[in-house]
C-alpha positions in Angstrom: -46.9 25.3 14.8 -47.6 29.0 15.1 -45.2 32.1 14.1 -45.9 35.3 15.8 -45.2 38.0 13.1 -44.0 41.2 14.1 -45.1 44.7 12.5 -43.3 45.3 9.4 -41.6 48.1 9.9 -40.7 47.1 13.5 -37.6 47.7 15.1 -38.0 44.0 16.1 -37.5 43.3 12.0 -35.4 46.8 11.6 -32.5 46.5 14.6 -33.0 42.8 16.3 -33.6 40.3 13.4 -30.2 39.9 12.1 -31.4 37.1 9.7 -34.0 38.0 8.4 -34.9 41.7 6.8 -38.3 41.4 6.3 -41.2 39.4 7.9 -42.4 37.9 4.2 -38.5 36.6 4.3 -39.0 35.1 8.2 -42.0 33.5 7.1 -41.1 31.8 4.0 -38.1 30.3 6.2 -40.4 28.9 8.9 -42.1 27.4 6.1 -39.7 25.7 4.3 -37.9 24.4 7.3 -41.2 22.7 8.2 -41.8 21.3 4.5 -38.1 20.0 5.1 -39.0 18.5 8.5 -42.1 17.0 7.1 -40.2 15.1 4.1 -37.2 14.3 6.5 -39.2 13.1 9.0 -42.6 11.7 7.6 -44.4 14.1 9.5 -47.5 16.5 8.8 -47.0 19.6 10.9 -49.2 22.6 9.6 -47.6 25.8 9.8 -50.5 28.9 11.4 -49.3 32.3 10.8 -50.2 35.0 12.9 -50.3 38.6 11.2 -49.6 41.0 14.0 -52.7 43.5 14.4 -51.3 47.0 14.0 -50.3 45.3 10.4 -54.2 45.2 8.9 -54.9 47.6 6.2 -50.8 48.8 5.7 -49.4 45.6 4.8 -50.7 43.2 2.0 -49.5 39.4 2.6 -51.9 38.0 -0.2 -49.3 37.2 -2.5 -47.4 35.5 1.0 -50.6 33.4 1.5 -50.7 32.4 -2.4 -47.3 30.8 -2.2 -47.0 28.7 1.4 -50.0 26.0 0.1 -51.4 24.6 3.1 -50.5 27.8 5.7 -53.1 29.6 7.5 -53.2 33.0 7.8 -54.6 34.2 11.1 -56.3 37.8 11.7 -59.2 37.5 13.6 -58.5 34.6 16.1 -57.4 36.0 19.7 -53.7 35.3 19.8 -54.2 33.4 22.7 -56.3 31.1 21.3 -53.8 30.5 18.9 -51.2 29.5 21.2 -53.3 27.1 22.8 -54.1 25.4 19.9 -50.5 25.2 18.6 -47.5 22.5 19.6 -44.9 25.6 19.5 -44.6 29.0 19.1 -41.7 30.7 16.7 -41.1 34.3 16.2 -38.3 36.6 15.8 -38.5 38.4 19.1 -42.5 39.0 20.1 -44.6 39.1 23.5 -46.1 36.5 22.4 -43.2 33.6 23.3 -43.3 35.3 26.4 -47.0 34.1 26.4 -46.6 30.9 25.4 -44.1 30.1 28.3 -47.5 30.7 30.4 -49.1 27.6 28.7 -45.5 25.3 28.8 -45.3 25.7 25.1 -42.0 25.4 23.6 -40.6 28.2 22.0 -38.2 29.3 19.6 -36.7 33.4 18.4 -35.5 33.7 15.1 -34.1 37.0 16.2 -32.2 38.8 19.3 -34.5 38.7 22.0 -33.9 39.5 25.6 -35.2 36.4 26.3 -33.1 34.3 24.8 -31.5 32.3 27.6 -30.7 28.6 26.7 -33.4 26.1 28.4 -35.8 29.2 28.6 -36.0 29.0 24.7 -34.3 27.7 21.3 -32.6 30.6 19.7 -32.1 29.5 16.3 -28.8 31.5 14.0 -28.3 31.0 10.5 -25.6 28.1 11.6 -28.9 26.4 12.7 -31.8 24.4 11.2 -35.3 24.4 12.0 -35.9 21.3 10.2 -33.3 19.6 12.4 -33.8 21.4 15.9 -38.4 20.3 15.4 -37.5 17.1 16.6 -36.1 17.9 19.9 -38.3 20.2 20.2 -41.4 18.5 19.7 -40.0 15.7 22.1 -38.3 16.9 25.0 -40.1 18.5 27.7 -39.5 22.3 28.4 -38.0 23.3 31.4 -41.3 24.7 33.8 -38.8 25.6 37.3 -36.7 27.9 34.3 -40.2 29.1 33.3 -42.0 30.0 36.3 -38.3 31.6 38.0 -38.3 33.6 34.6 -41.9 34.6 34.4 -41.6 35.7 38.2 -39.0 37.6 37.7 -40.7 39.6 34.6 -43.4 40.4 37.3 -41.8 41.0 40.2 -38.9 43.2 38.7 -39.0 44.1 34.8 -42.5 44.8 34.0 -43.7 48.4 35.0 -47.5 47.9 36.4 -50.1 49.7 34.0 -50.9 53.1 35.8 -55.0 52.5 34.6 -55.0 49.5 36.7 -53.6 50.4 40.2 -53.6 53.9 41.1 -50.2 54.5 42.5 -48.7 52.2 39.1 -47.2 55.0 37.5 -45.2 56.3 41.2 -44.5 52.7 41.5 -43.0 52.2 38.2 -40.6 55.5 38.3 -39.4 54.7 41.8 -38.1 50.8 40.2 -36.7 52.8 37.3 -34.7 55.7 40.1 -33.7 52.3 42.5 -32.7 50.9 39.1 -30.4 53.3 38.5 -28.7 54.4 42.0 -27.8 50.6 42.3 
C-alpha cells in the first residue's frame, strides 16, 4: 500500500485535511489501520511511504521511520514507479491519486479533495475505518468507465495545457478561464 505524503506545511495539510493536522499524524493512522487490518484479517500488507520532494532537507521524518517497524520510507524511487508497484494508493488530497486512477489502482483521500466523488474514490472521515474499508477495497474492482469519463474530463476541461509545451498554451488556457466565467 503506498501513501502519497503532502508537503508539510501545505495547504493540503493546512486548509483541506480536516483529520489530520500534520502529515507525521496521517501517517501514523495509515499505519495503524493497516497493523489493525493485518491482525483482523491474517493478512501481511506492507505499508511504502512516499515523502513528497519539495520536503528533503526541511522536514526530518527519522524519528517517523524509527517508530512504524516494517514501513518504507521512499525518496529516491520515481513516484510512478511506486504506484505501479503498490495494490492502492492513500493520501490526503495529492496528484498522485489522480495518477494512480491512470494505472486502475484503487484509491482512497484521507482529506477534502476535489476528487472525491463516490465510485471515483474511497473518501475515508473519522466515522470511518481503514482497517475495515481494505477489504473491499482490495477486492472489488474499481470502476474504469468512472475513471476514464473523469480523467477525460481533467484533460479536456480542467487542466490548463503547459505554455512550454505548445506555443499558444498559455492563450489557450486564459481564453477557458474568460469562457469559464461568461457562462
Amino acid at each position: 500500500m503506498l501513501y502519497a505524503m503532502q508537503v508539510y506545511d501545505d495547504s493540503q495539510i493546512r486548509l483541506f485535511s480536516p483529520y489530520y493536522s500534520s502529515m507525521f499524524e496521517s501517517v501514523r493512522y495509515v499505519y495503524n489501520q493497516m497493523m489493525e487490518y493485518n491482525e483482523k484479517f491474517g493478512d501481511n500488507l506492507r505499508l511504502v511511504v512516499k515523502e513528497h520532494p519539495s520536503d528533503y532537507g526541511r522536514i526530518d521524518y527519522t524519528e517517523l521511520r524509527e517508530t512504524l517497524p516494517g514501513t518504507m520510507f521512499l525518496r529516491n524511487t520515481p513516484v510512478r514507479e511506486a504506484i505501479k508497484g503498490s495494490l492502492a494508493v492513500i493520501t490526503i488530497n495529492s496528484s498522485v491519486a489522480v495518477e494512480a486512477m491512470f494505472y486502475g489502482l484503487p484509491v482512497v483521500t484521507l482529506g477534502l479533495a476535489f476528487f472525491n466523488v463516490p465510485g471515483l474514490v474511497n473518501h475515508l472521515t473519522p466515522d470511518d475505518s481503514l482497517a475495515d474499508t481494505l477489504p473491499m477495497l482490495l477486492s472489488e474492482p474499481v470502476d474504469n468507465e468512472l475513471r476514464k469519463h473523469f480523467l477525460y474530463y481533467l484533460w479536456k476541461y480542467y487542466l490548463i495545457p503547459h505554455p512550454c509545451k505548445t506555443s499558444d498554451g498559455a492563450k489557450k488556457g486564459a481564453d477557458r478561464i474568460i469562457e469559464t466565467m461568461r457562462s
